[in-house]
N, C-alpha and C positions, 0 to 999 in steps of 0.2 A: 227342405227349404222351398217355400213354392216361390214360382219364378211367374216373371208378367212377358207374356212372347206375342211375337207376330204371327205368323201362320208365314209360312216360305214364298207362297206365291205374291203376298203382301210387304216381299221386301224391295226395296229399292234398289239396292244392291246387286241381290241376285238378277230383277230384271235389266238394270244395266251391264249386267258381265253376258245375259244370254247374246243382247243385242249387238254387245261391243263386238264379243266371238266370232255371229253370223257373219257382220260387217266383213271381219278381216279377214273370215273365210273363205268367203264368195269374193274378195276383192279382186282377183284376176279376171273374174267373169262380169261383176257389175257392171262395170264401166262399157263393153264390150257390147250390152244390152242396151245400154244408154244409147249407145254411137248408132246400134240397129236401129233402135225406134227414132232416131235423129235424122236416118238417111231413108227410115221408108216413106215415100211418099204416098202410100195409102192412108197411114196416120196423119189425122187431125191435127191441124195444124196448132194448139194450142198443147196439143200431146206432145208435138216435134218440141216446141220450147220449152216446155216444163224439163224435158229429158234433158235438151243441151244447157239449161241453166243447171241440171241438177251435174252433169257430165263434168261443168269447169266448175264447181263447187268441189268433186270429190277430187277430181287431180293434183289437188294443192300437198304442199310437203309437211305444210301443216295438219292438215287430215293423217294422214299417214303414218306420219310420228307418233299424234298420240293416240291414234289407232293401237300401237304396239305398245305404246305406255299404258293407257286404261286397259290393256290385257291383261297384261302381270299384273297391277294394281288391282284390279275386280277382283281377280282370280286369287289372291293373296286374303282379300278381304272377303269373301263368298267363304272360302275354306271353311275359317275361324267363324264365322256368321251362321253356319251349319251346323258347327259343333257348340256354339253355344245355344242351339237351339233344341239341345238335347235336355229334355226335364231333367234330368239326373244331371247335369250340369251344376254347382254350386259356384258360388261366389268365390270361392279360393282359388278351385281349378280356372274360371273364367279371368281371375287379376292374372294369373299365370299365361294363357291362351293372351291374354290383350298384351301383357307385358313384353312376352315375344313377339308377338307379330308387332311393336312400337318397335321395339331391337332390330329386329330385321329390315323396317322402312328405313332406321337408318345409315344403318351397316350397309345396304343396296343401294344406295337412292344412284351414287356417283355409276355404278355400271345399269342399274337401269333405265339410267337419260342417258346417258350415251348411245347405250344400245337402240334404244329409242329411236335415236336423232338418227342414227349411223340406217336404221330399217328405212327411215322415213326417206331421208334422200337416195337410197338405193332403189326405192318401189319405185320416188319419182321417174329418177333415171331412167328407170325400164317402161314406163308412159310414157316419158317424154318418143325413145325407138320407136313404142307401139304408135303413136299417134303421126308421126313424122311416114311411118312407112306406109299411113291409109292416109296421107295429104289431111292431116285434122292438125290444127294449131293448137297449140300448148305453151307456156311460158316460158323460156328459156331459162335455165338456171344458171346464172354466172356466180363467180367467183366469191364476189360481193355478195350476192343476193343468196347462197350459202351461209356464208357466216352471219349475216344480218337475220336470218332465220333460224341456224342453230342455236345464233343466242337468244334468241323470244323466246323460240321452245324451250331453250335449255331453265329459262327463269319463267315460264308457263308450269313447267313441271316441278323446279323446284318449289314453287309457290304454294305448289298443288301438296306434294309432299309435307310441306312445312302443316299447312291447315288439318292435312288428315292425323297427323302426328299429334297436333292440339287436342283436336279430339279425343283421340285414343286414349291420350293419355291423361285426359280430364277422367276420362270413365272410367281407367284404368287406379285413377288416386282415391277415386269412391268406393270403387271395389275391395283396393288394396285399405282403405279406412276400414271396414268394415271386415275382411279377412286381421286386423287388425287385432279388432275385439273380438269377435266370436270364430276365428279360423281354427284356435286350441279344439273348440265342440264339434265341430267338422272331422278335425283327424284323428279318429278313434284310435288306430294305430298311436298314433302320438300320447294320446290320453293314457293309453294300456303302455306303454315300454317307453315313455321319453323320461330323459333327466328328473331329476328332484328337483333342477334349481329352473329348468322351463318351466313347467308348471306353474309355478310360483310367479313368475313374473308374469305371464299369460293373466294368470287369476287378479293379480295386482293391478292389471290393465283394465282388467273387465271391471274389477269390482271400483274403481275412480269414476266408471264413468255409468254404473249403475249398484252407486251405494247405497239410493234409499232402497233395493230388492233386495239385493245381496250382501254378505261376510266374506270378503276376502280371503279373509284366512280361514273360516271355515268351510269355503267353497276349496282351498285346497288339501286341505284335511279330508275331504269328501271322495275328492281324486282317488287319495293315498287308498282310503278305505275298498274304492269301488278297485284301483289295483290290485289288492290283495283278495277281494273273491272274484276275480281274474283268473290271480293266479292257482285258482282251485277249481277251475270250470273251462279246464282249458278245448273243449267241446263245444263251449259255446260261440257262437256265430255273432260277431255284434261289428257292423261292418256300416255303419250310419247315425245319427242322433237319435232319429227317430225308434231305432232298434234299443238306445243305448235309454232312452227317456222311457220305455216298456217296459223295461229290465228293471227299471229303479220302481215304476208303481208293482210290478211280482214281484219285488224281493218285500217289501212293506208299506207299509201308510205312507201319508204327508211329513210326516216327521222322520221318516231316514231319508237323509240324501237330501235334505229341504233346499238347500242353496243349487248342487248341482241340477234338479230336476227346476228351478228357475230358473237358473238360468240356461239351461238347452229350450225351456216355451217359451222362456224372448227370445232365442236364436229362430225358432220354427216360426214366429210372427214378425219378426221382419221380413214385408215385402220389400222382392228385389228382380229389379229388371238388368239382365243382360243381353238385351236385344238387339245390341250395335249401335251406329252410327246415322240412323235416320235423316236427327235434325241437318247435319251436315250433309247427306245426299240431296235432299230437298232443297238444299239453295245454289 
């Protein structure tokens, strides 16, 4: 099945999970640096303000929060972004990979805003001591101003969640369309030991929606046949479509097998991109 991909360092994706990482890595010492070039007075005085605007930009509880939230989030979505960028990836294995990782944004969403929220006003916390005990002014967090921000974020992130889920699971219903119709040609396994009555209904699928190529029923007649010198070749190796469509021109001409060996060259000629979620990163 050829597949249409990005190249890795061309994703979006991954370059925002490298950067979101460093961030939250270095976070104890960023800030730290800032405050240096703030108080040296060797530095250029346009240097000193660049640092202290960027200083009280990062202290906020909103930084911080979803510092920990775009973690797991990148990191959840790089995974899966990785392994479908493997050529031997297929459109069935990939409806599967996107359909869990949709399962899991939802099953998670409630402890990973939480957890989130719960990082963000702790790191603040511990800025707020750090800055208080080098006489640097910081916002005070009250009471109010707590909850009036767990709930932004909390509906920042839900929001976030909600759209990436859209996504996912828009790609995920094109996939699964198309694992639909030609998923049976994909699992070989399936083709050689499934049910009498799968088959059939697979073939019945396929052939509605590409009846001027094919015979339904004698595309699973085809099956049954190529089963049985299976089951007499149990040495042979046939672990792909492409192994399985080679098999069918060495055993005879155009005329054995004429519906299966069509239909696995429309399975081989649809292109298909499982590349991820671009258009949604970019906006």
């Amino acid at each position: 099945m050829p597949v249409v991909l990005k190249s890795q360092s061309e994703m979006r994706w991954s370059a925002r999970m490298d950067a979101v990482k460093r961030v939250r890595n270095y976070l104890d010492e960023i800030p730290q640096v800032l405050q240096d070039i703030v108080d040296n007075e060797n530095e250029a005085t346009e240097t000193r303000n660049d640092a202290n605007l960027l200083f009280n930009r990062i202290l906020r509880h909103e930084l911080f929060a979803l510092l920990g939230f775009w973690n797991s989030v990148l990191t959840w979505i790089d995974r899966v972004q990785k392994r479908l960028q493997d050529p031997t990836v297929n459109f069935h294995y990939a409806s599967l990979d996107l359909k869990g990782l949709c399962d899991y944004f939802i099953a998670s969403r409630e402890v990973l805003v939480a957890d989130s929220l719960e990082e963000g006003l702790s790191t603040c916390r511990k800025w707020q001591k750090s800055c208080r005990r080098s006489q640097r002014v910081i916002h005070d967090v009250s009471i109010i101003d707590e909850l009036t921000a767990k709930n932004n974020m909390r509906k920042t992130m839900n929001e976030a969640i909600d759209r990436l889920h859209k996504e996912m699971n828009a790609r995920y219903s094109r996939l699964h369309d198309l694992d639909t119709k030609f998923g049976f040609l994909i699992d070989i396994l399936f083709l050689r030991n499934g049910s009498f009555a799968d088959p059939w209904a697979c073939c019945n699928t396929f052939g509605n929606v590409y009846s001027n190529d094919i015979d339904a029923t004698e595309l699973f007649e085809e099956i049954l046949d190529c089963r049985m010198l299976f089951a007499g070749r149990e040495h042979l190796q046939i672990s792909n479509p492409e192994e399985l469509l080679q098999f069918i021109f060495q055993y005879g001409d155009e005329s054995v097998f004429p519906n299966l060996r069509v239909a696995i060259q429309i399975l081989l000629t649809v292109a298909v991109s499982i590349a991820g979620w671009e258009r949604f990163s970019a906006s």
